[in-house]
Residue, then its C-alpha position, 0 to 999 in steps of 0.5 A: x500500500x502506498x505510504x500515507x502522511x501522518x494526517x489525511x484530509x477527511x476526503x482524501x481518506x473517503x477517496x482511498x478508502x472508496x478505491x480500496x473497496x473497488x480494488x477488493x471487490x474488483x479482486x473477489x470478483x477475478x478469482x471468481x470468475x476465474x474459478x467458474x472458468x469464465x476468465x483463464x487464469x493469468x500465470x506469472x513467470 
């Protein structure tokens, strides 16, 4: 996670805070996808 400063704006705190619910449903929803088959899985080298 990208390092904060020790005080946040109350906005800047909702913004963050709102990308990383998308970010974790964003995830949830890949490695679902992934495991109905519907999205082939990426592999890593």
């Amino acid at each position: 996670m990208k390092r904060r400063r020790s005080y946040e704006k109350p906005s800047e705190i909702r913004a963050r805070k709102k990308g990383e619910a998308v970010r974790r449903a964003r995830k949830v929803a890949r490695k679902l996808a992934q495991r109905e088959g519907l999205i082939a899985k990426t592999g890593r080298r």
